[in-house]
Backbone as ProteinMPNN parsed JSONL, in Angstrom:
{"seq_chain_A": "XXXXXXXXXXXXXXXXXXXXXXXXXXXXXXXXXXXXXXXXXXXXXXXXXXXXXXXXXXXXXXXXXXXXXXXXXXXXXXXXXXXXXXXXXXXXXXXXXXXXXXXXXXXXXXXXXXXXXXXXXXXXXXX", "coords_chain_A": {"N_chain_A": [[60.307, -22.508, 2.266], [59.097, -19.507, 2.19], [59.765, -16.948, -0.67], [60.36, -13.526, -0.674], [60.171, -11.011, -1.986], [60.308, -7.288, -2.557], [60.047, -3.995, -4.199], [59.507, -1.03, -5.993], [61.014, 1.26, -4.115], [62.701, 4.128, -4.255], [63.741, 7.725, -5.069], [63.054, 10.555, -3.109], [61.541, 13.757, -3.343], [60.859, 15.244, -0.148], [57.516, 15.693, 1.242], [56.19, 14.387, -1.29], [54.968, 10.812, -2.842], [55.15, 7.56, -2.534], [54.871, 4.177, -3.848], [55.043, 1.087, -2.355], [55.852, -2.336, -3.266], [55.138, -6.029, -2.811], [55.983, -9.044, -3.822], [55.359, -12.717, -3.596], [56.702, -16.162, -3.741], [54.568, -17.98, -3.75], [51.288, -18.037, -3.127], [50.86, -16.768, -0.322], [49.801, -14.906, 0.955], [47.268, -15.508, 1.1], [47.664, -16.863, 3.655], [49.308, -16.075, 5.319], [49.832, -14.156, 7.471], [51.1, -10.152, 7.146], [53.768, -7.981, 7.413], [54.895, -4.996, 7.09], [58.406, -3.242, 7.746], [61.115, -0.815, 8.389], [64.646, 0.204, 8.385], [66.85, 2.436, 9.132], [69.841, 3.619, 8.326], [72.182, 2.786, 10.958], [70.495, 2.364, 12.917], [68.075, 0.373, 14.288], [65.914, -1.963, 12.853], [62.572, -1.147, 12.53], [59.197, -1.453, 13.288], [56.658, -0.867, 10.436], [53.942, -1.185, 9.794], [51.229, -3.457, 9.131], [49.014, -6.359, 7.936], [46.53, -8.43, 8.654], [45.884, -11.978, 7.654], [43.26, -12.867, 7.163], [40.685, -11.124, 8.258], [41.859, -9.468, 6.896], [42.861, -7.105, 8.899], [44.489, -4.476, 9.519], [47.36, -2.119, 10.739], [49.573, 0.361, 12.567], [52.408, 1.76, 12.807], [52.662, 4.718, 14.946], [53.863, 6.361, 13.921], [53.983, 6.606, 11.422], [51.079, 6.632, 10.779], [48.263, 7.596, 9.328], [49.639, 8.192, 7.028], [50.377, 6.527, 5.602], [49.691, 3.348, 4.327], [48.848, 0.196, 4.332], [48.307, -2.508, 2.248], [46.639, -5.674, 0.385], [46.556, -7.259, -2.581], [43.346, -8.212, -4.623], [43.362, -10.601, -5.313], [45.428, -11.899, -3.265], [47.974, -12.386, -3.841], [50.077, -10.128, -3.922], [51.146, -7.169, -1.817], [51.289, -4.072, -0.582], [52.202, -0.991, 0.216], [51.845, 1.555, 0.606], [52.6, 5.307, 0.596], [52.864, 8.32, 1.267], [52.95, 11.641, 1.837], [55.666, 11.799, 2.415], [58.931, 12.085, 4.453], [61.817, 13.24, 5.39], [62.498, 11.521, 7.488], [61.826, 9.162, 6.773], [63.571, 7.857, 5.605], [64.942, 4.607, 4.505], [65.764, 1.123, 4.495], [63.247, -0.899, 3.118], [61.227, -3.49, 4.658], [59.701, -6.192, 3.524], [57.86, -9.05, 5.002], [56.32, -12.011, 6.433], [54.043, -14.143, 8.103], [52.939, -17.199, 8.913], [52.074, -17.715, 11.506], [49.602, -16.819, 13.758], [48.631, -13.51, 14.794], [48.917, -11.283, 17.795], [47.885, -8.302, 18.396], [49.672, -6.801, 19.72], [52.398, -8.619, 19.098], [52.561, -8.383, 16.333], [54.111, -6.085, 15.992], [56.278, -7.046, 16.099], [59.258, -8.45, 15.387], [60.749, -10.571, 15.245], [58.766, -12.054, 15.198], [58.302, -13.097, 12.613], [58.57, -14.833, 9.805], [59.61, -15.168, 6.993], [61.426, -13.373, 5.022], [61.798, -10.316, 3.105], [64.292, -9.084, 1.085], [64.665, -6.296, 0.643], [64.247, -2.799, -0.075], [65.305, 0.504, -0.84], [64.709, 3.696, 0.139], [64.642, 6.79, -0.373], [64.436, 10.287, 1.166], [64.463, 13.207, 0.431], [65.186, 16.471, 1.79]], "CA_chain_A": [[60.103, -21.199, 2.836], [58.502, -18.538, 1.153], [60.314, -15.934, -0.927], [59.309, -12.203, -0.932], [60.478, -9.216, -2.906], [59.681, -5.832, -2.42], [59.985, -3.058, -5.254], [59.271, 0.482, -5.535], [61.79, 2.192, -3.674], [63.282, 5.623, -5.072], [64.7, 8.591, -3.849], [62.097, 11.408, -3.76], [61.3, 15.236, -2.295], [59.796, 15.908, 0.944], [55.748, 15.506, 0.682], [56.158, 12.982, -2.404], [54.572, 9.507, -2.484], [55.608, 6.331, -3.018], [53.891, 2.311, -3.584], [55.964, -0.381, -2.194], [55.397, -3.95, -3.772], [55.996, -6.875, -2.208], [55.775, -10.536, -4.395], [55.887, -13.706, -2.805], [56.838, -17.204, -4.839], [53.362, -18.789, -3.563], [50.247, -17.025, -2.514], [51.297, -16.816, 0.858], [49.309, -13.647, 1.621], [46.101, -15.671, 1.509], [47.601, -17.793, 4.268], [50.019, -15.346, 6.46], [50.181, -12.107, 8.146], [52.108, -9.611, 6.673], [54.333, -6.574, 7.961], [56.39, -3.886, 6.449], [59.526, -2.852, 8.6], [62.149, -0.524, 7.757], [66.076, 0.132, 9.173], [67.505, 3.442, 8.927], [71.191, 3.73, 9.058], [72.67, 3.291, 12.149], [69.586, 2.671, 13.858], [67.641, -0.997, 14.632], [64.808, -2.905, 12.296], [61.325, -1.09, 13.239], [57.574, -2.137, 12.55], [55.861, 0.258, 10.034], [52.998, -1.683, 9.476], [50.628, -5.02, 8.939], [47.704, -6.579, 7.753], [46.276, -9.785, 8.438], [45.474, -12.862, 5.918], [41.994, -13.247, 7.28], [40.167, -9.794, 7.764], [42.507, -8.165, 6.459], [43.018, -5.779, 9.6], [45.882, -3.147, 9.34], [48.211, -1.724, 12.384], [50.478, 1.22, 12.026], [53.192, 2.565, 13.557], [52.059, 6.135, 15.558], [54.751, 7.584, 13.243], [53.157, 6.839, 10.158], [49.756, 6.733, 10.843], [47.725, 8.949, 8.703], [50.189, 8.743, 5.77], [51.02, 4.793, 5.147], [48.507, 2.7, 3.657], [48.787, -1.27, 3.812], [46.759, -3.332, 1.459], [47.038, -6.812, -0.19], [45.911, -7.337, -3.628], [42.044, -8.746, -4.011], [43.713, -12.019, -5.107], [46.033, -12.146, -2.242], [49.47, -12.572, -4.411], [51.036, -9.117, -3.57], [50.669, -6.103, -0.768], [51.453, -2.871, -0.761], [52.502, -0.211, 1.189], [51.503, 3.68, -0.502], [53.402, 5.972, 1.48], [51.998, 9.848, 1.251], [53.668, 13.036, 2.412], [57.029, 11.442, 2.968], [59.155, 13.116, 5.181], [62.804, 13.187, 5.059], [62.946, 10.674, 8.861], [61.368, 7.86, 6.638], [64.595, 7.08, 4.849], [65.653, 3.999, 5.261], [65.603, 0.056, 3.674], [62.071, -1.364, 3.545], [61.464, -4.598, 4.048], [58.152, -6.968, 3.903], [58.049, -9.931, 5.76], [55.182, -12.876, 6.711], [54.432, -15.178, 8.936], [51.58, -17.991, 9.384], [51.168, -17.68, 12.659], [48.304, -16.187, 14.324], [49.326, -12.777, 15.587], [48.214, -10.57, 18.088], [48.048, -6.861, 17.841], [51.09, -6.717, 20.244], [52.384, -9.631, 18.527], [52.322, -8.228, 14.837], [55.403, -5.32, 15.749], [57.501, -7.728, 16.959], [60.391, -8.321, 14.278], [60.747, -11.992, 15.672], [57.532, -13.331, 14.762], [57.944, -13.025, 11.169], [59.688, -15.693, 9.183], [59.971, -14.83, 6.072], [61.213, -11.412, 4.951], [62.335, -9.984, 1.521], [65.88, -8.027, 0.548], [64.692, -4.837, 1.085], [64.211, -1.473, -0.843], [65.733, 1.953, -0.198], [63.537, 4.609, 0.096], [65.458, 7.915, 0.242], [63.699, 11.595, 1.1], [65.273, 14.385, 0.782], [64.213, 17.869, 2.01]], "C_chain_A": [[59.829, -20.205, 1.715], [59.592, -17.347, 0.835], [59.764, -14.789, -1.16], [60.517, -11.597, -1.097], [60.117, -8.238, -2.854], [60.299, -4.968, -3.825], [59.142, -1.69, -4.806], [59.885, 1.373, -4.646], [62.439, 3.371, -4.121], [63.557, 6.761, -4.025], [63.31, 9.512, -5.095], [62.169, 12.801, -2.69], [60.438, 14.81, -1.151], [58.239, 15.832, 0.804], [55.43, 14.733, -0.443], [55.534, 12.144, -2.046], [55.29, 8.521, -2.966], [54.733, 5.229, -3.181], [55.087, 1.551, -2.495], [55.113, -1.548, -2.711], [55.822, -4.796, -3.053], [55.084, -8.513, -3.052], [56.082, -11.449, -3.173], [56.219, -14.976, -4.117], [55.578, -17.938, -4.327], [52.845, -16.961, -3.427], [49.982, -16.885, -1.205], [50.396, -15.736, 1.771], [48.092, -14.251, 2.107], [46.326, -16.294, 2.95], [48.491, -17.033, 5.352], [49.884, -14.068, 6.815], [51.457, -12.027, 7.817], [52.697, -8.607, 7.259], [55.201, -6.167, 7.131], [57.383, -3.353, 8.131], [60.414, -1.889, 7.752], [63.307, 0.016, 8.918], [66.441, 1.399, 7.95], [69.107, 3.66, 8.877], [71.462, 4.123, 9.692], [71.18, 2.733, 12.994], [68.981, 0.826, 13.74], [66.329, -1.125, 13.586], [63.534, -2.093, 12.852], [60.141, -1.294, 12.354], [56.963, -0.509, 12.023], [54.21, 0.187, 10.187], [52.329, -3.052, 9.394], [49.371, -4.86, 8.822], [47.891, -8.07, 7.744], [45.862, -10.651, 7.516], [43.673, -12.922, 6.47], [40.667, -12.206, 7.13], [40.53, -8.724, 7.324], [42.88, -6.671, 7.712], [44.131, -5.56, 9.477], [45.789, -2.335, 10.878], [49.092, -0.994, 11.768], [51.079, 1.7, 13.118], [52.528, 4.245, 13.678], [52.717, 7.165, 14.163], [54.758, 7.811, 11.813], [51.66, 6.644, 9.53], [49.157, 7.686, 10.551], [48.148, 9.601, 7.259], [50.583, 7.419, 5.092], [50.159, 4.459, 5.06], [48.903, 1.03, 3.186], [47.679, -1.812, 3.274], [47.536, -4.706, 0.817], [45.437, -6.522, -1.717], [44.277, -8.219, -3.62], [42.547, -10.592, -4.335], [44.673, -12.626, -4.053], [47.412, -12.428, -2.534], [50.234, -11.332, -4.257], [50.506, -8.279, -2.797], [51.523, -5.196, -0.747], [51.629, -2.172, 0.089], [52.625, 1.205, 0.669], [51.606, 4.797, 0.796], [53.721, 7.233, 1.251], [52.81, 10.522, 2.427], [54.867, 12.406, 3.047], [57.582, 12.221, 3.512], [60.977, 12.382, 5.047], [63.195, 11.336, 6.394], [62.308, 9.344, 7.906], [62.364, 7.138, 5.547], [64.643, 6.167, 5.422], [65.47, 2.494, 4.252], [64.117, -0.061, 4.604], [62.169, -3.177, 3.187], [59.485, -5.234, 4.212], [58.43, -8.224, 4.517], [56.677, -10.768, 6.325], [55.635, -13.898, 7.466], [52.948, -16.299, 9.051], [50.904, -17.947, 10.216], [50.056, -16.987, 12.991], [48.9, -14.722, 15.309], [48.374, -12.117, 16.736], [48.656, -9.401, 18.064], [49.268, -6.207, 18.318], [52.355, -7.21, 19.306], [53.533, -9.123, 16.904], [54.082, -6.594, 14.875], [56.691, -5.635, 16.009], [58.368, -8.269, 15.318], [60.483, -10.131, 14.274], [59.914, -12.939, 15.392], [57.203, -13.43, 13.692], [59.154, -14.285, 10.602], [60.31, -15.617, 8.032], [60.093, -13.443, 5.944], [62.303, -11.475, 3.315], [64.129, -9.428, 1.645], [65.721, -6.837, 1.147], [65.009, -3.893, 0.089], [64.364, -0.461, -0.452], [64.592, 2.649, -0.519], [64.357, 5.919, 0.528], [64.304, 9.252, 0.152], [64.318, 12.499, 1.328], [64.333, 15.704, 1.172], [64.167, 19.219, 0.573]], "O_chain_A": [[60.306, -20.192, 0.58], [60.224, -16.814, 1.748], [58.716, -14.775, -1.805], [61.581, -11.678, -0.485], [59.002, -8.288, -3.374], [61.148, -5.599, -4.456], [58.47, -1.395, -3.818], [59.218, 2.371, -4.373], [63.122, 2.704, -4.899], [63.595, 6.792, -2.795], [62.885, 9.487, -6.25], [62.696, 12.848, -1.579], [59.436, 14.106, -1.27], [57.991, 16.059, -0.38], [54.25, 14.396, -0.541], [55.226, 12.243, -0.858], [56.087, 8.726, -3.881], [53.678, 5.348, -2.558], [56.033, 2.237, -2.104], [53.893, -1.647, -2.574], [56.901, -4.576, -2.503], [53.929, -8.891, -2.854], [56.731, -11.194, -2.159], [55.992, -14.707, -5.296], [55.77, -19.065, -4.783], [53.267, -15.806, -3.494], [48.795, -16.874, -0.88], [50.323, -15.743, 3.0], [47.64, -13.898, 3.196], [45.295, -16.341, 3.621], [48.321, -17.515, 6.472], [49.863, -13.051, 6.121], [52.428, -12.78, 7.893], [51.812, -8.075, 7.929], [56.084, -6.796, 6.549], [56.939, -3.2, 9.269], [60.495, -2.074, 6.538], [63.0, 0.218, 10.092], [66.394, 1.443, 6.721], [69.438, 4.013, 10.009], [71.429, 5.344, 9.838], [71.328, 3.089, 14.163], [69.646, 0.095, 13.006], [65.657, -0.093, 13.603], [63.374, -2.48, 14.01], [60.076, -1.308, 11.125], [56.827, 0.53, 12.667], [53.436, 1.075, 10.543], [53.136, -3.94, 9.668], [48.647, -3.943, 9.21], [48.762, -8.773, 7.232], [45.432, -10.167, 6.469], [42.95, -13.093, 5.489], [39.818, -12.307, 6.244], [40.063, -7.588, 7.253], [43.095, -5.51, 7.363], [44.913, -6.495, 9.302], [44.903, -2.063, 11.688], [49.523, -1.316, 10.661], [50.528, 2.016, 14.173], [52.029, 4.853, 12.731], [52.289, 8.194, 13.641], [55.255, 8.723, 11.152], [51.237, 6.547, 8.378], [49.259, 8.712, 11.223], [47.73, 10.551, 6.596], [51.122, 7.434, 3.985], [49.317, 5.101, 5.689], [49.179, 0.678, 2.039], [46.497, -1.71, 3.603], [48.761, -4.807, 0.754], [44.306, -6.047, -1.817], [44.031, -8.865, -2.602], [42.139, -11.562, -3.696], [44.709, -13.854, -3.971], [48.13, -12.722, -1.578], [51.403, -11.572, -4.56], [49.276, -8.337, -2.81], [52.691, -5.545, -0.916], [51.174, -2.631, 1.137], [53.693, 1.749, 0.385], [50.795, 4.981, 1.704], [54.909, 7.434, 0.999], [53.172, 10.095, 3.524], [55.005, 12.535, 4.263], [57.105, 13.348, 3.384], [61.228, 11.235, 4.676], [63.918, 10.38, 6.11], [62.367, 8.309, 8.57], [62.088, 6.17, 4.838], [64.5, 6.198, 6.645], [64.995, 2.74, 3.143], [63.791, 0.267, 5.744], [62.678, -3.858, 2.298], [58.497, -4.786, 4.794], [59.643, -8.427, 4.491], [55.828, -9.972, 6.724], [56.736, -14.426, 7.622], [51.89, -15.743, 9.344], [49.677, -18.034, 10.237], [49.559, -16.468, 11.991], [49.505, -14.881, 16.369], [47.166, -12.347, 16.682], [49.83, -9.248, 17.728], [49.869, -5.329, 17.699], [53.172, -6.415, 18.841], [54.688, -9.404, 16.587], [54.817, -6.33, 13.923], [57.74, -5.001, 16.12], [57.737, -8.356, 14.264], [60.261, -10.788, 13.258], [60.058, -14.16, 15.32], [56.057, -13.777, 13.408], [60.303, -14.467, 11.003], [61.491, -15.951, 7.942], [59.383, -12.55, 6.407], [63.085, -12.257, 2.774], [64.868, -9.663, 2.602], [66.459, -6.369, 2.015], [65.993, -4.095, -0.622], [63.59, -0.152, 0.454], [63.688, 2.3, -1.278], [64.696, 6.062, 1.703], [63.445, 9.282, -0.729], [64.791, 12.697, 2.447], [63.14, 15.885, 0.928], [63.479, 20.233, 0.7]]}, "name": "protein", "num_of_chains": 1, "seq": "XXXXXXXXXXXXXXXXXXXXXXXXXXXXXXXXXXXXXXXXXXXXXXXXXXXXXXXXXXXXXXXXXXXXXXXXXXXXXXXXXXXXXXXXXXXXXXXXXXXXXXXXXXXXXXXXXXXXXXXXXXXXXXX"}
């Protein structure tokens, strides 16, 4: 089973940016769909984001659409998550997470259909 890592988490102001990283121990990206998730305290696991291994399409949560930015590297060994005008509600642990399967666009926010998933990185915003 594949291992993934995320990096880049920090505690930052209001309208700040951030990256997120996410390694795997293979090149797993060429071969799975990926998602970012993050868990707020107190609150349940939700889907930020994804991109597929094949055309690469990207899906965003409503609530960060317009300011989150998934990408995978052009060799397919790490993906990213660049995360513009932060806002204090996007505290929370991030995690990355892949899966082989074949998703569909429903599919891809579902928490369940991912198999692998990293540790997780805080991400704090203050006002």
């Amino acid at each position: 089973q594949a291992q993934l890592v995320e990096s880049g988490g920090g505690s930052v102001q209001a309208g700040d940016s951030l990256r997120l990283s996410c390694t795997a121990n293979d090149r797993i990206f060429r071969t799975h769909n990926m998602g970012w998730f993050r868990q707020a305290p107190g609150k349940e696991r939700e889907f930020v984001a994804a991109v597929s291994y094949g055309a690469g399409s990207t899906y965003y949560a409503n609530s960060v659409k317009g300011r989150f930015t998934v990408s995978r590297s052009s060799n397919k060994d790490m993906a990213y998550l660049q995360m513009n005008n932060l806002k204090p509600g996007d505290t929370a642990v991030y995690y990355c997470a892949a899966t082989p399967d074949a998703l569909t666009v429903d599919q891809r926010v579902s928490i369940g259909r991912y198999d692998n998933w990293g540790r997780g990185t805080q991400v704090t915003v203050s006002s």
